[in-house]
C-alpha positions in Angstrom: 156.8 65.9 112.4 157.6 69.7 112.3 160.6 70.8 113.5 159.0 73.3 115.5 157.2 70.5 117.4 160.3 68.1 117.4 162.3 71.5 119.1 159.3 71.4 121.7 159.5 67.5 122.4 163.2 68.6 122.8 163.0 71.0 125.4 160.5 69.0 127.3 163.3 66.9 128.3 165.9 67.6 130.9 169.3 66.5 131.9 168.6 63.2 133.8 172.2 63.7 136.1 170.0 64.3 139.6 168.0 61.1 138.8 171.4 59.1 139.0 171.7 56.4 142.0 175.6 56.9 142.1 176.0 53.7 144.4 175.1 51.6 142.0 176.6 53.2 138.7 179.1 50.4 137.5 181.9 50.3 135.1 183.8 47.9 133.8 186.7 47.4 131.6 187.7 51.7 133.1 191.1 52.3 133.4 191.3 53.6 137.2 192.8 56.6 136.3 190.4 57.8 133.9 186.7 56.6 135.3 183.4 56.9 134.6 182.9 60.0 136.4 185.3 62.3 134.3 182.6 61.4 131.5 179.4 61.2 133.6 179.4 64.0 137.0 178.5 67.2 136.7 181.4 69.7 136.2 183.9 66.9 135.6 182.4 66.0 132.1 182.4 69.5 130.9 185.8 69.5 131.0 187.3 67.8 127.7 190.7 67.2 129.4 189.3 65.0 131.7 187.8 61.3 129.9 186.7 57.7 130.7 189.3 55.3 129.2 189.1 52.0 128.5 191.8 49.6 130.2 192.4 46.0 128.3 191.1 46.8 125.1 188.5 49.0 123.6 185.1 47.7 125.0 183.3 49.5 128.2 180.5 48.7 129.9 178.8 51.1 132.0 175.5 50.3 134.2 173.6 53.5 135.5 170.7 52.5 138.2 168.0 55.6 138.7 166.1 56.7 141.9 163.1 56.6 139.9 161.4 55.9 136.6 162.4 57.7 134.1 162.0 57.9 130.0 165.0 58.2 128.5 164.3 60.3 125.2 168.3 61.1 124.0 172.1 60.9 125.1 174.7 62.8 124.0 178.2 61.0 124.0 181.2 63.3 123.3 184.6 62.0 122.6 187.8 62.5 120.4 187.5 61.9 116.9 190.0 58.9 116.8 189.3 57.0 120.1 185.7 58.4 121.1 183.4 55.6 121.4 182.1 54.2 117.3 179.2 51.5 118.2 176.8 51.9 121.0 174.3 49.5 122.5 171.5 50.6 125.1 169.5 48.5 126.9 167.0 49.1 129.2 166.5 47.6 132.7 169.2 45.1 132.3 170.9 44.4 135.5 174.0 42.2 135.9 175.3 42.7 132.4 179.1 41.2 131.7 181.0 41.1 128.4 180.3 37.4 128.6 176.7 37.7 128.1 175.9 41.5 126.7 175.5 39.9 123.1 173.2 37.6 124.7 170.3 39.8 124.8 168.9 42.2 122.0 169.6 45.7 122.4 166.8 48.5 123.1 168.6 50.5 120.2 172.0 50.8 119.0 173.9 54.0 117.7 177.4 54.2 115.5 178.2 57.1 116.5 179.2 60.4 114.0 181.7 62.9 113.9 178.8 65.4 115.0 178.0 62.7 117.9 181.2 63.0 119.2 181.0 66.9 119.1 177.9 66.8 121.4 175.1 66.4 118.4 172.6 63.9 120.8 171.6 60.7 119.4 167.3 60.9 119.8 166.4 57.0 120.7 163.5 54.8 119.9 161.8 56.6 122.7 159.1 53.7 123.1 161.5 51.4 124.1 162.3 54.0 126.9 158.9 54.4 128.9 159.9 53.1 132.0 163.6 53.1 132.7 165.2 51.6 136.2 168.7 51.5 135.1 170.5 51.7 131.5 173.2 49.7 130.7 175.6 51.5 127.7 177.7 49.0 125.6 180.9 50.2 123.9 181.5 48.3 121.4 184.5 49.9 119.4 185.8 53.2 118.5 186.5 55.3 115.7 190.3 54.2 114.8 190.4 50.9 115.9 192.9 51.2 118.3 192.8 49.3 121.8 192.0 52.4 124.1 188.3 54.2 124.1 188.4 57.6 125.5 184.9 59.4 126.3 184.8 63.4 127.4 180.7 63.4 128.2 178.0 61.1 128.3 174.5 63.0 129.1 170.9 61.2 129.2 168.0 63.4 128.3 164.3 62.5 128.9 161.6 63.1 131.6 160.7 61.5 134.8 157.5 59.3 135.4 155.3 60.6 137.4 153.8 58.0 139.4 152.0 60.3 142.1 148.2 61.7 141.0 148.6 64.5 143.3 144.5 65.3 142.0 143.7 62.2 144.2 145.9 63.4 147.0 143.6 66.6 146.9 140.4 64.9 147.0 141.5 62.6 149.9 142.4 65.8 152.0 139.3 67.4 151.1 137.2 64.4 152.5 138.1 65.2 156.2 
């Protein structure tokens, strides 16, 4: 593929923040005083001074629910260079995900994340093995240093929505009466 064409795909593909159902967006293993929505709301994630932290060790598991289908094309995951997050696991439409049973099931893709990951470079997915996305459950695995405490600045999904309305046959409908 091009790059010219792979810039188009690109800009296809918006921020998928309004497609969000916050009442159901879960994490565990967040230290109460740094949660996921330093990393995840609008505004709040921008600001590098604010991050997600992990609480007993380095592990986080974050469960994001949309209000409608979407395809998830990339996601950008910023973080410090020692504690930003190293290993990440996706999976697709996985609902009531724990620690106990996340290796349990294969992932949808998996990332170790880079130095130019954790500066906001996004991380393009398998994109077929996000065509019809309820929720997205993200895995922390690790970190970059090893140490007990995972700290993430950003985390930002990129794709489209599915359209499920043919507003042609709409059209034609109306036009019958």
């Amino acid at each position: 593929m091009s790059g010219e064409s792979a810039n188009a795909i690109l800009r296809s593909q918006v921020d998928l923040l309004d497609f969000i159902d916050w009442s159901g967006v879960e994490c565990l293993n967040q230290n109460t005083a740094h949660s996921l929505p330093n990393a995840l709301k609008q505004g709040y994630r921008e600001d590098d001074g604010l991050n997600l932290e992990s609480d007993a060790d380095e592990q986080l598991l974050i469960h994001i629910p949309f209000t409608q289908v979407i395809k998830l094309h990339s996601i950008v995951i910023k973080g410090t260079e020692e504690e930003g997050p190293k290993t990440v696991k996706l999976f697709s439409n996985r609902d009531h995900m724990g620690f106990s049973n996340v290796n349990d099931f294969p992932a949808s893709d998996s990332a170790v994340l880079t130095p130019e990951n954790l500066q906001g470079k996004p991380v393009v997915l398998k994109f077929v093995k996000f065509q019809n996305v309820r929720s997205l459950a993200i895995f922390i695995e690790d970190n970059q240093g090893g140490s007990d405490v995972t700290k993430v600045q950003k985390i930002a999904l990129f794709g489209t929505t599915v359209e499920t309305t043919d507003m042609k046959g709409l059209k034609k409908i109306e036009d019958g009466h």
